[in-house]
Residue frames as a rotation matrix with the C-alpha (Angstrom) as fourth column:
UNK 1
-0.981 0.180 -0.075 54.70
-0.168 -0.585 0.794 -36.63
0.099 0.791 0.604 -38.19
UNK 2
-0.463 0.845 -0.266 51.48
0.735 0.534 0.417 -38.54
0.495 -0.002 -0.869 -37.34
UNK 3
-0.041 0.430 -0.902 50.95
0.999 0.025 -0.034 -37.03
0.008 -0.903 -0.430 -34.50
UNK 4
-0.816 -0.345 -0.464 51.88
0.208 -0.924 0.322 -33.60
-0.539 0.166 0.826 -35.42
UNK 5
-0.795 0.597 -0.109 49.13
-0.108 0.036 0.993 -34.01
0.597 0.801 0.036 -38.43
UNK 6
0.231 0.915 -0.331 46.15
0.758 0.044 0.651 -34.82
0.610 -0.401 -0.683 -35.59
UNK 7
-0.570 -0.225 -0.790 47.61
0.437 -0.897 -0.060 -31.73
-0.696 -0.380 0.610 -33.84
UNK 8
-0.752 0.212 -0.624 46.22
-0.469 -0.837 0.282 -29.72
-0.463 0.505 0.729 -36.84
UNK 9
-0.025 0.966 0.256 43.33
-0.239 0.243 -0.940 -31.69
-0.971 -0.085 0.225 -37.83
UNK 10
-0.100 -0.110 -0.989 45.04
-0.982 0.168 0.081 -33.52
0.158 0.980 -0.125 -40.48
UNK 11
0.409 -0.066 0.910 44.39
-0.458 0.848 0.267 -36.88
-0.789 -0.526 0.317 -41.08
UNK 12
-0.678 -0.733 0.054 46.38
-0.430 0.455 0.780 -39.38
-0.596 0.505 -0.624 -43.76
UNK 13
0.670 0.511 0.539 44.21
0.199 0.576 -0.793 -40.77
-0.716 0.638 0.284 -47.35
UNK 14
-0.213 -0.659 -0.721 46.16
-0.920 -0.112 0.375 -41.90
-0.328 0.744 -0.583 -50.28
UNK 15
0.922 0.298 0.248 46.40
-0.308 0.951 0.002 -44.95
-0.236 -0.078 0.969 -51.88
UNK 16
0.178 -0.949 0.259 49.64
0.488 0.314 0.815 -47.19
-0.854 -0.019 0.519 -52.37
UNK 17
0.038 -0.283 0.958 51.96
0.999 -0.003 -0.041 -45.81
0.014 0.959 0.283 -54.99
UNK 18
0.324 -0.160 0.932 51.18
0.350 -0.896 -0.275 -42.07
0.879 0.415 -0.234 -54.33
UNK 19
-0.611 -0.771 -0.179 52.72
0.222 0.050 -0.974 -40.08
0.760 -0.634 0.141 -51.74
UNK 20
-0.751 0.106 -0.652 51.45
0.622 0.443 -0.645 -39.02
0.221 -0.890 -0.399 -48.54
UNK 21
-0.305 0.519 0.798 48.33
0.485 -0.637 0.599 -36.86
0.820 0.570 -0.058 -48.78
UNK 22
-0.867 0.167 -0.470 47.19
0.413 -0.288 -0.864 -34.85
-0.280 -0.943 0.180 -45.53
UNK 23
-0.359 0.804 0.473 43.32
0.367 -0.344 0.864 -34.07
0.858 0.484 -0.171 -45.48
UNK 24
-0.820 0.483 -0.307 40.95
-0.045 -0.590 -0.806 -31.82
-0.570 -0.647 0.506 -43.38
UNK 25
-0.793 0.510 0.332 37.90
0.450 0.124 0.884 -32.20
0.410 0.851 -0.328 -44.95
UNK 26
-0.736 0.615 -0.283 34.71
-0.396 -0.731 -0.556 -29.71
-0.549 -0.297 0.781 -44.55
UNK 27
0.462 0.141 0.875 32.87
-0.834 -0.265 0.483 -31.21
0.301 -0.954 -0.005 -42.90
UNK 28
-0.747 -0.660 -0.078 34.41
-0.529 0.662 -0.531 -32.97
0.403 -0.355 -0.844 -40.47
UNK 29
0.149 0.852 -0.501 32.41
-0.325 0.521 0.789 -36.09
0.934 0.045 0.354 -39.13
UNK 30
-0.746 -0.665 0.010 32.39
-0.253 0.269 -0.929 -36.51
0.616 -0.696 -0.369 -35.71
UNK 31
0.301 0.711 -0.635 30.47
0.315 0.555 0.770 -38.69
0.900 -0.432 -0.057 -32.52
UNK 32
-0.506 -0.102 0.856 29.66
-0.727 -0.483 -0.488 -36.67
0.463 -0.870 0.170 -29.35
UNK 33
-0.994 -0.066 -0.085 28.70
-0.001 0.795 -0.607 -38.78
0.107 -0.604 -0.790 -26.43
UNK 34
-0.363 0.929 -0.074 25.40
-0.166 -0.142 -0.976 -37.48
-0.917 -0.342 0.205 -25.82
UNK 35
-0.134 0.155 -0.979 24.93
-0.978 -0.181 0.105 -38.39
-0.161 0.971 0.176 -29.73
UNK 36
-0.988 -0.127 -0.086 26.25
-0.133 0.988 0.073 -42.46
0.076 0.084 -0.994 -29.48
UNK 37
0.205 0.951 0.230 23.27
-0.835 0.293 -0.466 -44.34
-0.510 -0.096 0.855 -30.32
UNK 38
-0.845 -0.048 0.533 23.07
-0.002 0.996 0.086 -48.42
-0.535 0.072 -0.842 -29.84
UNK 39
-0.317 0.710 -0.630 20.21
-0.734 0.237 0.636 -49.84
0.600 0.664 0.446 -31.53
UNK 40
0.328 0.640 0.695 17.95
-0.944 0.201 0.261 -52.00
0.027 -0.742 0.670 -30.07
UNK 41
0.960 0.058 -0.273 18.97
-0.172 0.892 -0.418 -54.85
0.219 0.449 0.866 -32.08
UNK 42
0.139 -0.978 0.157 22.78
-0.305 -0.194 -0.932 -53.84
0.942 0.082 -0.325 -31.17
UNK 43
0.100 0.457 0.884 21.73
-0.978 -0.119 0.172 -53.90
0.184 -0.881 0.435 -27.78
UNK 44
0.954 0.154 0.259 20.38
-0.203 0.963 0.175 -57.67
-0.222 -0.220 0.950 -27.47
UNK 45
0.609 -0.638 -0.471 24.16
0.118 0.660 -0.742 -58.59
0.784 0.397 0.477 -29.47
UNK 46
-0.288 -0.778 0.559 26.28
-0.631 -0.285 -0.722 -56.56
0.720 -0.561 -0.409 -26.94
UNK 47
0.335 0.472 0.816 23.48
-0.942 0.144 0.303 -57.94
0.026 -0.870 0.492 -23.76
UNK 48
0.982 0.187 -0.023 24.09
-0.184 0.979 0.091 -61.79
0.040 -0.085 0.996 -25.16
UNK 49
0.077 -0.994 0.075 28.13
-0.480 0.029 0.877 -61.42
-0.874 -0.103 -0.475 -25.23
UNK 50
0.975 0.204 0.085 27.84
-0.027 0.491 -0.871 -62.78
-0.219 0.847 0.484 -28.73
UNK 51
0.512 -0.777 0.365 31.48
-0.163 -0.506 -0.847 -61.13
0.843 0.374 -0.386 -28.78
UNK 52
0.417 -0.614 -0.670 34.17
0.792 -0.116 0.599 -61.34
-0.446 -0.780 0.438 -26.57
UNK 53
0.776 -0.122 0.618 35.83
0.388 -0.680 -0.622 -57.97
0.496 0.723 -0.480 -26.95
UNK 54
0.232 -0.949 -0.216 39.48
0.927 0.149 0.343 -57.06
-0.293 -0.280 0.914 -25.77
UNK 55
0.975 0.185 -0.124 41.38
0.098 -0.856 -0.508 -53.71
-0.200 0.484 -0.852 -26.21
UNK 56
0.325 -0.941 0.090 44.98
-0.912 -0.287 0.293 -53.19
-0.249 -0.178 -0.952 -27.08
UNK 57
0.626 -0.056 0.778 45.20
-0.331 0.884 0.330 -57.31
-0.706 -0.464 0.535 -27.30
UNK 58
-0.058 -0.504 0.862 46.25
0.766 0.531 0.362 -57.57
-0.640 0.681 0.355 -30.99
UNK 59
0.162 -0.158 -0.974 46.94
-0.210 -0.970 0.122 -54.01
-0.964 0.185 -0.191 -32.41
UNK 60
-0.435 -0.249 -0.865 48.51
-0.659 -0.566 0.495 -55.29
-0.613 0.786 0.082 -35.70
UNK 61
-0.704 0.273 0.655 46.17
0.572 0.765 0.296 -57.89
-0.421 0.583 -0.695 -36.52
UNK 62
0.390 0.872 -0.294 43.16
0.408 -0.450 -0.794 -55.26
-0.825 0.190 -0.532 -36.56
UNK 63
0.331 -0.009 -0.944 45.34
-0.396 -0.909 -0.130 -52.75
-0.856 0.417 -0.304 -38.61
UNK 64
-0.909 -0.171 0.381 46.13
0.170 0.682 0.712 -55.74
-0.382 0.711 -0.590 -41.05
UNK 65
-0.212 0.859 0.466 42.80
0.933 0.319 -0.164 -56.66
-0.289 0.400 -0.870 -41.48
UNK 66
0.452 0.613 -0.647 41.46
0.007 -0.729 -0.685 -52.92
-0.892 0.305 -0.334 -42.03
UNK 67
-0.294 -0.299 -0.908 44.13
-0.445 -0.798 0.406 -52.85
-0.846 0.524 0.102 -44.55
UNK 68
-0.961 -0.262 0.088 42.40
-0.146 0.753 0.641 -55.74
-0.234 0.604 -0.762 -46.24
UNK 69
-0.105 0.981 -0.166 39.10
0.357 -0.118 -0.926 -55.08
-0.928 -0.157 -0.338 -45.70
UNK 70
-0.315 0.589 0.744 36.97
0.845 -0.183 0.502 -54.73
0.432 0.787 -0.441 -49.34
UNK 71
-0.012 0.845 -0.535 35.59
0.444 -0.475 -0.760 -51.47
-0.896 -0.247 -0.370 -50.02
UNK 72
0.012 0.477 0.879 33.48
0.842 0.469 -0.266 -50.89
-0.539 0.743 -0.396 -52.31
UNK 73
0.839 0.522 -0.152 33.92
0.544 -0.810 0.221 -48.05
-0.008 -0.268 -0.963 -54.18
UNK 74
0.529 -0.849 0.005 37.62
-0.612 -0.377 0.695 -47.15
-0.588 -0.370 -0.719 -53.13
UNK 75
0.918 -0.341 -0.201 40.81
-0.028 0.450 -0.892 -48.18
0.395 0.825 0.404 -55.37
UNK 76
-0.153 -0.873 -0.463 43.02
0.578 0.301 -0.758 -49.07
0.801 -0.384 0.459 -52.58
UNK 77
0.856 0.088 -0.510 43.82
0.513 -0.028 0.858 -48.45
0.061 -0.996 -0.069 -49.16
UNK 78
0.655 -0.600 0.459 46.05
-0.296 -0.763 -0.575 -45.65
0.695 0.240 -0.677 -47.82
UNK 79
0.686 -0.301 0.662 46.65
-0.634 0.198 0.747 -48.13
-0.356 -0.933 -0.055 -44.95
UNK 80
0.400 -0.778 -0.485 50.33
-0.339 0.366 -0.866 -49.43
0.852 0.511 -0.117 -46.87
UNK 81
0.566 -0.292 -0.771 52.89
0.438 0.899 -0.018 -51.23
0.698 -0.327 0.637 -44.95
UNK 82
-0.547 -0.509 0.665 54.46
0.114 -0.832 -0.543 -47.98
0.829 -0.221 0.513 -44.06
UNK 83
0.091 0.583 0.807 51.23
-0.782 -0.460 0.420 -46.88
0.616 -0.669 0.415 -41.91
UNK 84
0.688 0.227 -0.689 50.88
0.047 0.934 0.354 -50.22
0.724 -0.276 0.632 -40.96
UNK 85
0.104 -0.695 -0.712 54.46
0.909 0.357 -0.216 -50.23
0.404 -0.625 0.668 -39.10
UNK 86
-0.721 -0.381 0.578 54.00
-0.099 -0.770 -0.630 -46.45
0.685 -0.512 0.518 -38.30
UNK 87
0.129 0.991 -0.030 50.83
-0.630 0.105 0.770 -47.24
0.766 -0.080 0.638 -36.31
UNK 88
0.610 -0.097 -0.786 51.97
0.452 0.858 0.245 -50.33
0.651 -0.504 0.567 -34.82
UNK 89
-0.234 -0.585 -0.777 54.69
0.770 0.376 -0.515 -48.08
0.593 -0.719 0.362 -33.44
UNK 90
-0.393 0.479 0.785 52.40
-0.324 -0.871 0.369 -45.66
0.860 -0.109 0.498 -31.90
UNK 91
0.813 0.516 -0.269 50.57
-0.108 0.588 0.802 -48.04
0.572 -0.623 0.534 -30.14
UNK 92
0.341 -0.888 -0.307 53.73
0.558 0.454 -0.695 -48.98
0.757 0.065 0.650 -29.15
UNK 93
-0.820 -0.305 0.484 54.09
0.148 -0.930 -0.337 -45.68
0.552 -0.205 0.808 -27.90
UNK 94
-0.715 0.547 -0.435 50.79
0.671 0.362 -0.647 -45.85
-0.197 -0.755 -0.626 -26.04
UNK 95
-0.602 0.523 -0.603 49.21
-0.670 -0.742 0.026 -43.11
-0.434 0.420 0.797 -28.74
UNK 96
-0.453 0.299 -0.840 47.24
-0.716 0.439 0.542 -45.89
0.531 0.847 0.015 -31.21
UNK 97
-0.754 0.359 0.550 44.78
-0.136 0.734 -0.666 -48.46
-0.643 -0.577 -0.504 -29.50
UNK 98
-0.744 0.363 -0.560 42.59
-0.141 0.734 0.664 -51.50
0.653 0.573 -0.495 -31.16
UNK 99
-0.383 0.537 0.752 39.47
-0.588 0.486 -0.647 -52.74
-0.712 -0.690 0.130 -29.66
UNK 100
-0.792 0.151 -0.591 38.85
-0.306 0.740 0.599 -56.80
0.528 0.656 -0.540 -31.21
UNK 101
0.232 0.928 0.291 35.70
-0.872 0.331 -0.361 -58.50
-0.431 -0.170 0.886 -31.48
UNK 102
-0.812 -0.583 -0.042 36.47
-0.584 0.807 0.091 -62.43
-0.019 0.098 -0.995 -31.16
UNK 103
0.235 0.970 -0.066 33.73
-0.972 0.234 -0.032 -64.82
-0.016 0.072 0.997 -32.15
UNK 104
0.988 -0.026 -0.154 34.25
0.008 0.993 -0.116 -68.55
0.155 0.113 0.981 -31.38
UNK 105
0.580 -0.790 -0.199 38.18
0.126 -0.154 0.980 -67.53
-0.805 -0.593 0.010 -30.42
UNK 106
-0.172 -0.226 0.959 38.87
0.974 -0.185 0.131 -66.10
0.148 0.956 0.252 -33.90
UNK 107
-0.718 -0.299 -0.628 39.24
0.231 -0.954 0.190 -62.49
-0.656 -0.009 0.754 -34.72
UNK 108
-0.025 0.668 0.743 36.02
0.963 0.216 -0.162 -61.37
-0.268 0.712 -0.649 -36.33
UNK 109
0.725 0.491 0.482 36.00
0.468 -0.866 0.178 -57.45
0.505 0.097 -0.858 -35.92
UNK 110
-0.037 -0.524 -0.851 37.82
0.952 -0.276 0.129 -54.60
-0.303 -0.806 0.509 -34.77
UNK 111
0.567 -0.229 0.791 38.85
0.037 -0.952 -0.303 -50.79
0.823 0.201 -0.532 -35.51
UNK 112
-0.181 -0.955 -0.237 42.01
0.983 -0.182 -0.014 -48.84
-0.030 -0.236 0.971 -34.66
UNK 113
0.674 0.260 0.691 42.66
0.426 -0.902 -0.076 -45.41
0.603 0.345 -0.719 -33.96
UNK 114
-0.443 -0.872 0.211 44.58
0.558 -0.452 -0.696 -42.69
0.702 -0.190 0.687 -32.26
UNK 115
0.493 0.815 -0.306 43.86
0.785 -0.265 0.559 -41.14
0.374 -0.516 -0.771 -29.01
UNK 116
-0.540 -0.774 0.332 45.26
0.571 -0.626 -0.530 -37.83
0.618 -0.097 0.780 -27.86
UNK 117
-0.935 0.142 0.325 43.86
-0.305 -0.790 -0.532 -36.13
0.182 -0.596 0.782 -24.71
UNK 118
-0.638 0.754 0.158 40.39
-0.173 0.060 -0.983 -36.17
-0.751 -0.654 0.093 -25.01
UNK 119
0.622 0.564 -0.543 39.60
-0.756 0.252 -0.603 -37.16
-0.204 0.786 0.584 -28.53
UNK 120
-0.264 -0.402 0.877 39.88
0.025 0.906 0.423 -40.12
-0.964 0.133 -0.229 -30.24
UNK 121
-0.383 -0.321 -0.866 40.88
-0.858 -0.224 0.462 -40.31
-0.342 0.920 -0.190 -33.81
UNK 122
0.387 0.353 0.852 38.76
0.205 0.868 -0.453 -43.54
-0.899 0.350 0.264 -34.96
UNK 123
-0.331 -0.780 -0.532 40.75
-0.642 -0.227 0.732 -44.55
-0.691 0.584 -0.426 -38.31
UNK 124
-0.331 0.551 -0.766 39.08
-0.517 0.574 0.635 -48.13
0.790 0.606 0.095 -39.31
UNK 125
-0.311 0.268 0.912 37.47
-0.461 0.796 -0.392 -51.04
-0.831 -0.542 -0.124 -38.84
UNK 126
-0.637 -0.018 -0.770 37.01
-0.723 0.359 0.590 -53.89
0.266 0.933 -0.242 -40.14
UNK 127
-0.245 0.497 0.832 34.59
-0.909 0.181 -0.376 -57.21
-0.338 -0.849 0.407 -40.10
UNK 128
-0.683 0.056 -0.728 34.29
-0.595 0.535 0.600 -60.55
0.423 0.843 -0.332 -40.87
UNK 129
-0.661 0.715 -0.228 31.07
0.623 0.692 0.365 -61.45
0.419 0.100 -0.903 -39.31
UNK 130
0.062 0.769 0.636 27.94
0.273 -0.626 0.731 -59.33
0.960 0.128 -0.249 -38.67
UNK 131
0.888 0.409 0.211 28.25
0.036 -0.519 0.854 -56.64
0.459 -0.751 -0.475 -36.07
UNK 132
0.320 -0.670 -0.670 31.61
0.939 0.316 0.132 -57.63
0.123 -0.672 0.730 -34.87
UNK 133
-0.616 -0.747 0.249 33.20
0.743 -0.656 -0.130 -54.37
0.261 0.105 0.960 -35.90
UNK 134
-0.086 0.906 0.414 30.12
0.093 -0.406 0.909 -52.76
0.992 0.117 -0.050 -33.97
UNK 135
0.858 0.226 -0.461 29.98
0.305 0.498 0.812 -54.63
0.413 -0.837 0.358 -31.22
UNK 136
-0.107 -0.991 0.084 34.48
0.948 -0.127 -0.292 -53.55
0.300 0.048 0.953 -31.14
UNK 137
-0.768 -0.444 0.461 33.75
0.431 -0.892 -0.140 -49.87
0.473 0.091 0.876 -31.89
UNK 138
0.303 0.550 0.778 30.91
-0.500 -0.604 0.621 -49.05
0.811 -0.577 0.092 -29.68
UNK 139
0.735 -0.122 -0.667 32.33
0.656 0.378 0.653 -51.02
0.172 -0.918 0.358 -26.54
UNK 140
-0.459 -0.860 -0.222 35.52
0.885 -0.463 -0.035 -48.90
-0.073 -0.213 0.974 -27.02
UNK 141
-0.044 0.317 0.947 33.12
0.300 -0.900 0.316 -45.79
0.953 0.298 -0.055 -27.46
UNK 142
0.737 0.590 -0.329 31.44
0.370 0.055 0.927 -46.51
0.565 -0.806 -0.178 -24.12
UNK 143
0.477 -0.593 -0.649 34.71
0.850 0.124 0.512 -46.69
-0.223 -0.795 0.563 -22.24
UNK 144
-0.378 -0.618 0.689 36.23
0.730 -0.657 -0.189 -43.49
0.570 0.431 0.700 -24.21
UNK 145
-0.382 0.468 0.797 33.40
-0.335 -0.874 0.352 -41.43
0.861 -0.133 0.491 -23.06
UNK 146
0.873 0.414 -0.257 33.34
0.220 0.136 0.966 -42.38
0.434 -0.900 0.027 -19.81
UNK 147
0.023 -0.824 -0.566 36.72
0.993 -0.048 0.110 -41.50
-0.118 -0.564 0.817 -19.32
UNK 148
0.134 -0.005 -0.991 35.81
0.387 -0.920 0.057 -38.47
-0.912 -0.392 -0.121 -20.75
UNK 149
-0.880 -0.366 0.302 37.00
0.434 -0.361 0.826 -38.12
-0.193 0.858 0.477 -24.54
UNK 150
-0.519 0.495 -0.697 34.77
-0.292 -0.869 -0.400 -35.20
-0.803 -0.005 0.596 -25.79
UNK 151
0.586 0.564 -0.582 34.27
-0.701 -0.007 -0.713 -36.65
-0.406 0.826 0.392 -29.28
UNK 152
0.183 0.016 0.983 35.28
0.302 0.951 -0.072 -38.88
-0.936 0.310 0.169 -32.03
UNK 153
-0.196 -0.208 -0.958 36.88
-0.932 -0.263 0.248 -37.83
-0.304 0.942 -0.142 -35.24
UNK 154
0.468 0.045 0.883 35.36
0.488 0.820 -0.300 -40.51
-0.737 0.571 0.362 -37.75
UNK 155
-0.723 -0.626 -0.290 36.99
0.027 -0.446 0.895 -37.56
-0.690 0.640 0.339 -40.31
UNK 156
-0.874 0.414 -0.253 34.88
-0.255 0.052 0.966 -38.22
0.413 0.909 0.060 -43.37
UNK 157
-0.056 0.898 0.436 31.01
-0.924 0.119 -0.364 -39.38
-0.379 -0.423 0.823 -43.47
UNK 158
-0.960 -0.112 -0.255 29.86
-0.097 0.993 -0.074 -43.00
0.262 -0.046 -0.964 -43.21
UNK 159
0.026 0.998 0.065 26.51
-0.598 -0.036 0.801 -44.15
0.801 -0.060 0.596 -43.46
UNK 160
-0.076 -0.050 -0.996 28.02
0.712 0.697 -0.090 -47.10
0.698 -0.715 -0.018 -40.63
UNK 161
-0.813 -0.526 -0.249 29.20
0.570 -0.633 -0.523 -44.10
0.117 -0.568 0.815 -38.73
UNK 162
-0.721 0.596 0.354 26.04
-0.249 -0.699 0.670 -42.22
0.647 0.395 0.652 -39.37
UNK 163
0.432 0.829 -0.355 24.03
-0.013 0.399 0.917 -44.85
0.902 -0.391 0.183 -37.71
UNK 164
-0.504 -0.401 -0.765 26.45
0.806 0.099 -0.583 -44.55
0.310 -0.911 0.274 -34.19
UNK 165
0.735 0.570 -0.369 25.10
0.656 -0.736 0.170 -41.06
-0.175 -0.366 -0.914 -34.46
UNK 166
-0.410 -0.887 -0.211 28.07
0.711 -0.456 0.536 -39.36
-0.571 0.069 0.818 -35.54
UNK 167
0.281 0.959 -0.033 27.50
0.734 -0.237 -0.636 -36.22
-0.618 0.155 -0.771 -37.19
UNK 168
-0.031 -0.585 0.810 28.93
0.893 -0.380 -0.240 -33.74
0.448 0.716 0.535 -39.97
UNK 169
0.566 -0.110 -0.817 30.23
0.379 -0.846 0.376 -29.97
-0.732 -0.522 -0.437 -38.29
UNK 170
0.968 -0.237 0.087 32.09
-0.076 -0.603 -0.794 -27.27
0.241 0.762 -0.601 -39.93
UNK 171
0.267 -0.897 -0.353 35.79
0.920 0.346 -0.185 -27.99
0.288 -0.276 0.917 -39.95
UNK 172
-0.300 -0.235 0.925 36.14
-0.365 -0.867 -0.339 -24.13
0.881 -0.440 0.175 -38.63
UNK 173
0.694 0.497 0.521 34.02
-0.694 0.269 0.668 -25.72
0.192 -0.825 0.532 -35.63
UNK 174
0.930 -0.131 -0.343 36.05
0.170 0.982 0.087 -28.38
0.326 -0.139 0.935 -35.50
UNK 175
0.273 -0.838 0.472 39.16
0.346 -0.373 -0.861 -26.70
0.898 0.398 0.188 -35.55
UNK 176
-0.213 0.018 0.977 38.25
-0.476 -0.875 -0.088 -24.59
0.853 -0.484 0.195 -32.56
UNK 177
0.669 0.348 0.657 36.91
-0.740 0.398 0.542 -27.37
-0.073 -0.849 0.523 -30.32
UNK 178
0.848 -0.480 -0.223 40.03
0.452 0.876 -0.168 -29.58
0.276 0.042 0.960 -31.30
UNK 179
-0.235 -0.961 0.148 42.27
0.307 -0.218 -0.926 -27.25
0.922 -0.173 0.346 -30.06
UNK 180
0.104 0.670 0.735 40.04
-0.678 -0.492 0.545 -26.40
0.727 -0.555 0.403 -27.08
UNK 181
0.994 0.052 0.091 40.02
-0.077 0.952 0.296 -30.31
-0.071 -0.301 0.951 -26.21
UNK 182
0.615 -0.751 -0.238 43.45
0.574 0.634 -0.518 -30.81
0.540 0.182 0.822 -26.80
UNK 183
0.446 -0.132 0.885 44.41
-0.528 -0.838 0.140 -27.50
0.723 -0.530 -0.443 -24.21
């Protein structure tokens, strides 16, 4: 069903307790390569290895933590034990991949998502020490878009996401270049 649902440019938001909601939102937020923008200050963290970063290494610790991750703002996570084990068996499946940001040999950072062809479905991240979950989701950018992934569904706007460069399109646009990309 997941996967069917990023077929059509749906993506799961709910919160525990209600049922399964399917959203497309207009606009859709998304990060083209020629768009990704490090900061200078991002730079120097990635240049000094401040992080050790890993991909795939620990899939359901990240998608734990996102579902624990504080945000402000929000009255629960949609990321229940269900997702949690439907996720885990994606990955499983070799559809769902993690990239972790380890600080001192602790888990400090990561984000999860779904990759399908040439896009990547970015879902969360989380962080428990400046930048990790930065330092996570722009190494795994780099390598996406060098293999090629056209774009980045962040889905919704973020001001974190804002600063990557990510950017807000019509979900008709979207529509048309996710099914283009996914050909």
């Amino acid at each position: 069903m997941l996967l069917s649902a990023y077929e059509q440019g749906l993506f799961p938001w709910y919160s525990d307790g209600d049922p399964v909601i399917w959203h497309s939102p207009d606009p859709r937020f998304v990060l083209f390569p020629e768009k990704l923008h490090i900061s200078a200050s991002m730079r120097k963290v990635l240049k000094r290895g401040e992080f050790t970063i890993t991909e795939d290494r620990d899939f359901p610790a990240v998608i734990t933590s996102c579902s624990k991750a504080e945000r402000p703002g929000q009255g629960g996570t949609w990321i229940t034990q269900d997702m949690i084990d439907a996720y885990i068996r994606l990955h499983r499946l070799g559809w769902a991949h993690s990239a972790e940001a380890y600080f001192e040999g602790e888990l400090a950072g990561g984000c999860y998502g779904v990759r399908m062809g040439n896009i990547f479905f970015g879902e969360s991240m989380f962080s428990r020490k400046s930048n990790a979950s930065k330092a996570a989701f722009l190494t795994l950018a780099q390598r996406l878009f060098s293999e090629g992934v056209r774009f980045i569904d962040s889905q919704a706007h973020t001001s974190h996401m804002e600063s990557l460069g990510a950017v807000e399109i019509r979900r008709a646009e979207y529509i048309a270049l996710q099914r283009e990309t996914l050909q």
